[in-house]
PANUSE-228355 format. One record per residue: residue number from 1; residue in one letter; x, y, z of N, C-alpha, C, O in turn. Coordinates in Angstrom, 1 decimal. Example, Ala and Ser with C-alpha at 12.3 -4.5 7.8 and 13.67 -1.06 7.14 Angstrom:
PANUSE-228355
@seq = 1	type = A	n.x = 13.2	n.y = -5.7	n.z = 7.8	ca.x = 12.3	ca.y = -4.5	ca.z = 7.8	c.x = 13.2	c.y = -3.3	c.z = 7.8	o.x = 14.2	o.y = -3.3	o.z = 8.5
@seq = 2	type = S	n.x = 12.8	n.y = -2.2	n.z = 7.1	ca.x = 13.7	ca.y = -1.1	ca.z = 7.1	c.x = 12.9	c.y = 0.0	c.z = 7.9	o.x = 13.4	o.y = 1.1	o.z = 8.0
end
This chain:
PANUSE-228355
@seq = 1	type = X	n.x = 73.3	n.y = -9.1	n.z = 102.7	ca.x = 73.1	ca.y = -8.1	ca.z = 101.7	c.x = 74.4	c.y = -7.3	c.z = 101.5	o.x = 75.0	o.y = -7.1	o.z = 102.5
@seq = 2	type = X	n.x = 74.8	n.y = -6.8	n.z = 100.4	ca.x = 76.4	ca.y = -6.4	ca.z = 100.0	c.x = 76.0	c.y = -5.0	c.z = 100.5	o.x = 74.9	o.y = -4.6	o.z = 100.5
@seq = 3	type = X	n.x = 77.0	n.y = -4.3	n.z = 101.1	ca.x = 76.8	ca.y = -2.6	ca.z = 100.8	c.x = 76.4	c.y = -1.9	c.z = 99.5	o.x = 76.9	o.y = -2.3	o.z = 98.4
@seq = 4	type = X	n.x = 75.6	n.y = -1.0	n.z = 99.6	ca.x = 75.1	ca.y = -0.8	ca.z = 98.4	c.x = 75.7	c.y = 1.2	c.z = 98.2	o.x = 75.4	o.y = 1.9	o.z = 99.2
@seq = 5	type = X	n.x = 76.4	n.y = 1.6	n.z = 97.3	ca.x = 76.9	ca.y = 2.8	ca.z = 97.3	c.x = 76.1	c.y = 3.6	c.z = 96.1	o.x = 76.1	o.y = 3.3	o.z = 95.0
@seq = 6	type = X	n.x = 75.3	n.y = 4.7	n.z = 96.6	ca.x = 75.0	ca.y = 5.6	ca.z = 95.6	c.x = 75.5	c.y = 7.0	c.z = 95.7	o.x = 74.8	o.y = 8.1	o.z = 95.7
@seq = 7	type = X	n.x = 77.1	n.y = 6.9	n.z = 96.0	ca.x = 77.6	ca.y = 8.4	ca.z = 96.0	c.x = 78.2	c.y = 8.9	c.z = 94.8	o.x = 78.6	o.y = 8.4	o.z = 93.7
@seq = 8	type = X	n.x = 78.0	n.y = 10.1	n.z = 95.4	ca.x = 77.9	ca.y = 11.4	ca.z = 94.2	c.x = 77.1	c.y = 11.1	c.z = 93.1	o.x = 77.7	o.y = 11.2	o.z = 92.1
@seq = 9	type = X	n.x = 76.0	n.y = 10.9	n.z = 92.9	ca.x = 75.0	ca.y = 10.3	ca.z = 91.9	c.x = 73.7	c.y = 11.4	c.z = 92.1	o.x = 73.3	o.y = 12.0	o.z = 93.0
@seq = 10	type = X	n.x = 73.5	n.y = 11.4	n.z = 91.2	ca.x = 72.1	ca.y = 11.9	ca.z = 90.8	c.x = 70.7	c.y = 11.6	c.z = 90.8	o.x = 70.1	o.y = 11.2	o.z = 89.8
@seq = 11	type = X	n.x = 70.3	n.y = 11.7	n.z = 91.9	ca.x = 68.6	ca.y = 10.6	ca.z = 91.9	c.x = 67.1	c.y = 11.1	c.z = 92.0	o.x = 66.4	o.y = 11.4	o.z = 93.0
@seq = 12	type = X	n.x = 66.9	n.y = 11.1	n.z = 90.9	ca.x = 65.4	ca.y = 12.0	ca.z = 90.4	c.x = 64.5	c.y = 10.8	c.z = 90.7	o.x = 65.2	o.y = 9.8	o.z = 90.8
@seq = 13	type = X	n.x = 63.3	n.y = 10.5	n.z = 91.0	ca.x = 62.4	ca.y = 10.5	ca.z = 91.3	c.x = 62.4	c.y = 8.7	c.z = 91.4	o.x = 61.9	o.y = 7.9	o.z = 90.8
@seq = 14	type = X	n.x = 63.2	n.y = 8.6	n.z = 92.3	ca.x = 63.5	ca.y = 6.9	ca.z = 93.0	c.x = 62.5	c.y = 6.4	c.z = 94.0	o.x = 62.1	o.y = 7.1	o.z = 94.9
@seq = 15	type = X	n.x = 62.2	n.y = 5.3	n.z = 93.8	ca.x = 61.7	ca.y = 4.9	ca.z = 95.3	c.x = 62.1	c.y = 3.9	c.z = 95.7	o.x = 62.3	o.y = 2.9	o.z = 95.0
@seq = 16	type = X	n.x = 62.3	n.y = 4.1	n.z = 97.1	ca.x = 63.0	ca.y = 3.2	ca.z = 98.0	c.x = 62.0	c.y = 2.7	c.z = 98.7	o.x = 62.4	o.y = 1.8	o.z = 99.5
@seq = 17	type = X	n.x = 60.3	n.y = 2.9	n.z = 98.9	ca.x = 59.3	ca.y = 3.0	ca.z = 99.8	c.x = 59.2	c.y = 1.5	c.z = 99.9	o.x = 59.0	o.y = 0.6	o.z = 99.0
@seq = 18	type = X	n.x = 59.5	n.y = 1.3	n.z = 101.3	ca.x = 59.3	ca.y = -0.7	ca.z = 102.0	c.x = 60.7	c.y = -0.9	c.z = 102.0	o.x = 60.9	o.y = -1.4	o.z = 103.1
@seq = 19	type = X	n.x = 62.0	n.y = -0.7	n.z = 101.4	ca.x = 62.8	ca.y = -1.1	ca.z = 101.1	c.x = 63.7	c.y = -1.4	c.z = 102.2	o.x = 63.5	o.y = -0.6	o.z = 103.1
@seq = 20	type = X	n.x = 64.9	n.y = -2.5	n.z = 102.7	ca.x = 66.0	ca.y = -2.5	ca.z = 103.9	c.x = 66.8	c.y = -1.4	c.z = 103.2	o.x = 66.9	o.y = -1.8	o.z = 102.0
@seq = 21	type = X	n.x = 67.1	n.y = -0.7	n.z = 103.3	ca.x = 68.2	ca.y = 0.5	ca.z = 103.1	c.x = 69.1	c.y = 0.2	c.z = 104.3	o.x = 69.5	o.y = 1.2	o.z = 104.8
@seq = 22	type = X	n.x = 69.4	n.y = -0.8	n.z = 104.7	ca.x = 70.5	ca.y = -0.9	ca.z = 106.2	c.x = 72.0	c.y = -0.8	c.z = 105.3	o.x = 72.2	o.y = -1.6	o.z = 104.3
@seq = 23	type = X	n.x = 73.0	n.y = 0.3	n.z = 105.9	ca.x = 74.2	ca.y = 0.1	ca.z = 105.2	c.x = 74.3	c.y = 0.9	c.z = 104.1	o.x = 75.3	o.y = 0.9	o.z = 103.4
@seq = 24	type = X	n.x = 73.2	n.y = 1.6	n.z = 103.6	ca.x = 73.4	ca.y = 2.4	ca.z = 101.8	c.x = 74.2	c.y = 3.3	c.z = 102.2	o.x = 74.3	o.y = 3.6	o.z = 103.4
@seq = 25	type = X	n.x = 74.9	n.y = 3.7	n.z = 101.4	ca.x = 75.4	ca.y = 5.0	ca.z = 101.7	c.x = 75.3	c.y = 6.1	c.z = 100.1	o.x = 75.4	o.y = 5.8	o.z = 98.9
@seq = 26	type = X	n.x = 75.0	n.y = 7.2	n.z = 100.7	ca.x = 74.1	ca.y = 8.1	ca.z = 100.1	c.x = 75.2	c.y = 9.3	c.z = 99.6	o.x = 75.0	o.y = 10.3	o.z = 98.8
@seq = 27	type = X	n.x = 76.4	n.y = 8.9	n.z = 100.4	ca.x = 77.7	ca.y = 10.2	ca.z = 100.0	c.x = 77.3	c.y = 11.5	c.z = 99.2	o.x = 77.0	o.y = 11.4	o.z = 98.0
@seq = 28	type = X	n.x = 77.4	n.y = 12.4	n.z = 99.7	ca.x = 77.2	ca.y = 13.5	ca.z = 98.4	c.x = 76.3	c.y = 13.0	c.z = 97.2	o.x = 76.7	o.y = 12.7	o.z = 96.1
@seq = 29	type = X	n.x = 75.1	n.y = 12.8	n.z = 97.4	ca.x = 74.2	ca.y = 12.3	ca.z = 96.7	c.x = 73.1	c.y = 13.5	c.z = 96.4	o.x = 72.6	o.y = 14.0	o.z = 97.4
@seq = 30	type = X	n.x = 72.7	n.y = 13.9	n.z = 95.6	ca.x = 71.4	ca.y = 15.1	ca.z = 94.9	c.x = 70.3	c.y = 14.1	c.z = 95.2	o.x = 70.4	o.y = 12.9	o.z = 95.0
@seq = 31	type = X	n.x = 69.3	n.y = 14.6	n.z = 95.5	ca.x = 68.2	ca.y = 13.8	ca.z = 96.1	c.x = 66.9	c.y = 14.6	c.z = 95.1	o.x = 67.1	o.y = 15.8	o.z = 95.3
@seq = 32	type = X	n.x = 66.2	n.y = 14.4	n.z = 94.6	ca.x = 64.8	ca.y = 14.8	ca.z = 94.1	c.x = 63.8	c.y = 14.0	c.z = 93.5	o.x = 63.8	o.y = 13.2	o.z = 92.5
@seq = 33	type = X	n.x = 62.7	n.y = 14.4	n.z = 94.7	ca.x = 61.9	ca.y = 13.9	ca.z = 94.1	c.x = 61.9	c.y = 12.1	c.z = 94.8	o.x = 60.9	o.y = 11.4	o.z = 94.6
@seq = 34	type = X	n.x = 63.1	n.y = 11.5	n.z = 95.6	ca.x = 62.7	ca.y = 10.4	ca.z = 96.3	c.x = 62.5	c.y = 10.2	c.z = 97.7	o.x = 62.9	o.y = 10.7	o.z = 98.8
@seq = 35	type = X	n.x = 61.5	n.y = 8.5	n.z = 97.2	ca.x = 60.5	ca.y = 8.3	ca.z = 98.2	c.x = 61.7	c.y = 7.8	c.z = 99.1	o.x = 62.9	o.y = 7.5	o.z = 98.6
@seq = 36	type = X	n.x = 61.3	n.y = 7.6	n.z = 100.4	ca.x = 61.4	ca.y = 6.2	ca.z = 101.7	c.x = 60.4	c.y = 6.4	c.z = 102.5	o.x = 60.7	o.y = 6.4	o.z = 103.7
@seq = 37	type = X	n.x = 59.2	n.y = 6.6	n.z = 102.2	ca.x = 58.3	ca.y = 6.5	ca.z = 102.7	c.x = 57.6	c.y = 4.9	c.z = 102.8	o.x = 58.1	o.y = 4.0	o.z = 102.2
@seq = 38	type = X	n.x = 56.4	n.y = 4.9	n.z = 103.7	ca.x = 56.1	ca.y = 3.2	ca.z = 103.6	c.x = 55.3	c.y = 3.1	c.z = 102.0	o.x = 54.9	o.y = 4.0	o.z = 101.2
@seq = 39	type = X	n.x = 55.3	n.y = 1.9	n.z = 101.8	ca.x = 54.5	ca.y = 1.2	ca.z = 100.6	c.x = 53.4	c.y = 1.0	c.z = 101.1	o.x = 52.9	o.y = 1.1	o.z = 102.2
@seq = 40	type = X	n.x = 53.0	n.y = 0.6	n.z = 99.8	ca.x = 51.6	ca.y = 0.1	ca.z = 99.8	c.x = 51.0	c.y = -0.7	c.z = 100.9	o.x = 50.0	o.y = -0.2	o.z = 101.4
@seq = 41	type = X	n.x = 51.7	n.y = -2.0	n.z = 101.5	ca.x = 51.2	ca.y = -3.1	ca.z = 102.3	c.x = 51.8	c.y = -2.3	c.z = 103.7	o.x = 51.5	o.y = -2.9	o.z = 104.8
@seq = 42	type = X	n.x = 52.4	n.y = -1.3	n.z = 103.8	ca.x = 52.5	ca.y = -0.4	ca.z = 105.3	c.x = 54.1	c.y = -0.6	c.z = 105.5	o.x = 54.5	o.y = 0.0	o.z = 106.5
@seq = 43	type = X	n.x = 55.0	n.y = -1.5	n.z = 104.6	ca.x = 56.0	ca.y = -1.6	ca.z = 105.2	c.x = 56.7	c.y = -0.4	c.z = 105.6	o.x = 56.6	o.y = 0.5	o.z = 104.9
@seq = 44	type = X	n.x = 57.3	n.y = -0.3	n.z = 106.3	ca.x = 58.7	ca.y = 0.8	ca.z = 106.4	c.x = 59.7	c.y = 0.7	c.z = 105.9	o.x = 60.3	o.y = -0.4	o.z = 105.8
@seq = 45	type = X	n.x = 60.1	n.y = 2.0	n.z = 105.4	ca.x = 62.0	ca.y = 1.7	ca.z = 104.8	c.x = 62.8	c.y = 1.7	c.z = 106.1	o.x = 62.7	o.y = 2.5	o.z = 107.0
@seq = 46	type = X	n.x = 63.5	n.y = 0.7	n.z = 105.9	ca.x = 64.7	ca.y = 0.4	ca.z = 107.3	c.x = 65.6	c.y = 1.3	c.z = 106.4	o.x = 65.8	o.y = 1.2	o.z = 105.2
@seq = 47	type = X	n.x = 66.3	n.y = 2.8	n.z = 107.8	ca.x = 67.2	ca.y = 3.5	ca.z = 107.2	c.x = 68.2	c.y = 3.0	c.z = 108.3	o.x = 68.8	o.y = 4.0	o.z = 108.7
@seq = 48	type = X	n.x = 68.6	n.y = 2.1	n.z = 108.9	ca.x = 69.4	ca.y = 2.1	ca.z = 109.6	c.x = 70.7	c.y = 1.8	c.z = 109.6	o.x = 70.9	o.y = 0.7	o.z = 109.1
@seq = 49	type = X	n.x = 71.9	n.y = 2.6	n.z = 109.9	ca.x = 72.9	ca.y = 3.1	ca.z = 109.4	c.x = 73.2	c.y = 3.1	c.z = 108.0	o.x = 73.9	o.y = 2.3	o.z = 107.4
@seq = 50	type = X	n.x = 72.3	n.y = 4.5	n.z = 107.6	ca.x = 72.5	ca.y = 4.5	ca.z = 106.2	c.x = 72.8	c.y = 6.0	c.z = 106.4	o.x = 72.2	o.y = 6.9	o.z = 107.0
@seq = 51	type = X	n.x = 74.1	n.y = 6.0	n.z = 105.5	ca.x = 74.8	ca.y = 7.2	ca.z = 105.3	c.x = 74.2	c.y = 8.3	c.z = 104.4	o.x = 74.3	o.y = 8.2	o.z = 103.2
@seq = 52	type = X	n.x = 73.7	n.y = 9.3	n.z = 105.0	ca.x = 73.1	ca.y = 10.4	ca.z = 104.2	c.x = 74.5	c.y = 11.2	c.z = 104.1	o.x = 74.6	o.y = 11.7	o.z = 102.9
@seq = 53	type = X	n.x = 75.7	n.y = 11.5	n.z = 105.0	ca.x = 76.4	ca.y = 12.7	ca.z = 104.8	c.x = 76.8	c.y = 13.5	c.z = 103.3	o.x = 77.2	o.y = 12.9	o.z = 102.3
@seq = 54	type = X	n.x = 76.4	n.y = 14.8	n.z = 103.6	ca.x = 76.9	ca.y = 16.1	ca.z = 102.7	c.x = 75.8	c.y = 15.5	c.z = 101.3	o.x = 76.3	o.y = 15.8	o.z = 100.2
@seq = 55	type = X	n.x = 74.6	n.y = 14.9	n.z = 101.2	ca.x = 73.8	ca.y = 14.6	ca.z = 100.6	c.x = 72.9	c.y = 15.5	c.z = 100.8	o.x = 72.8	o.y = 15.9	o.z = 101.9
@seq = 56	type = X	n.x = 71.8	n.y = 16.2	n.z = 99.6	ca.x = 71.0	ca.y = 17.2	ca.z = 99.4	c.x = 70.0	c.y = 16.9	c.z = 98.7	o.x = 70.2	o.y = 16.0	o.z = 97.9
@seq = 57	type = X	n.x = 69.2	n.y = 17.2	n.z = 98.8	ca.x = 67.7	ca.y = 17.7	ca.z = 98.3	c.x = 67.9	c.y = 19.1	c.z = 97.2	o.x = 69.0	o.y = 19.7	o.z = 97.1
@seq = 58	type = X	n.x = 66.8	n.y = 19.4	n.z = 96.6	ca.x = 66.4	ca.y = 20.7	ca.z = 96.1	c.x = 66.6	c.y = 21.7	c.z = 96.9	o.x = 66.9	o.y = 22.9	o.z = 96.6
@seq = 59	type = X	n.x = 66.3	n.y = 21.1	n.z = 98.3	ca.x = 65.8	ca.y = 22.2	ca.z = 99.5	c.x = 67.1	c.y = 22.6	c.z = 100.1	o.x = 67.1	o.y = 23.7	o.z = 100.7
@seq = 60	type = X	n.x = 68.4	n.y = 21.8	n.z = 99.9	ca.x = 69.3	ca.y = 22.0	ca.z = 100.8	c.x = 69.9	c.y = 20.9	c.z = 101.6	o.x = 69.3	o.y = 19.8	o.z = 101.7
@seq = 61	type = X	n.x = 70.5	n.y = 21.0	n.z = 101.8	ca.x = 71.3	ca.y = 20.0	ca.z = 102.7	c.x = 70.4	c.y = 18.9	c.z = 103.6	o.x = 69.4	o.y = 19.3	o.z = 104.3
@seq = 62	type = X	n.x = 70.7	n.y = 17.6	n.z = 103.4	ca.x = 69.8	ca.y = 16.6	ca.z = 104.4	c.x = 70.5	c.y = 16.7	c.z = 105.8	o.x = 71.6	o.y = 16.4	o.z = 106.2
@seq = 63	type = X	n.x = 69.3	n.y = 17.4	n.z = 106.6	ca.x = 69.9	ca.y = 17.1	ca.z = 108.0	c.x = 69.4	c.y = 15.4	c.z = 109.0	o.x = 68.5	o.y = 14.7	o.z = 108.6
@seq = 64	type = X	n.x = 70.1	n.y = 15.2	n.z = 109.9	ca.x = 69.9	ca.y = 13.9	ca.z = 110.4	c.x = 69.5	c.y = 14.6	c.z = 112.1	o.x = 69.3	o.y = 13.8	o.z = 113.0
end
């Protein structure tokens, strides 16, 4: 799977729920409103090494 980059972007109300997210990188990313929670059939989102840094929420800074 290619690296997938969504830096500096703006992402209202996405879902990632079940998804491999291995490798995303999230760079300075505004976050609202999305999922990575599991889906329907129970899967989990794989976050593994996926770059959240200096990426935020509504709420504030995503901590790890």
């Amino acid at each position: 799977m290619p690296v997938v980059k969504f830096s500096e972007q703006n992402l209202v109300r996405n879902s990632f729920r079940g998804q491999n997210l291995k490798d995303f990188t999230f760079f300075k990313t505004k976050l609202k409103n999305v999922r990575f929670d599991r889906n329907n059939a129970g899967t989990r989102t794989q976050l593994r090494r996926t770059n959240f840094s200096e990426s935020f929420t509504g709420e504030g800074l995503i901590s790890r």
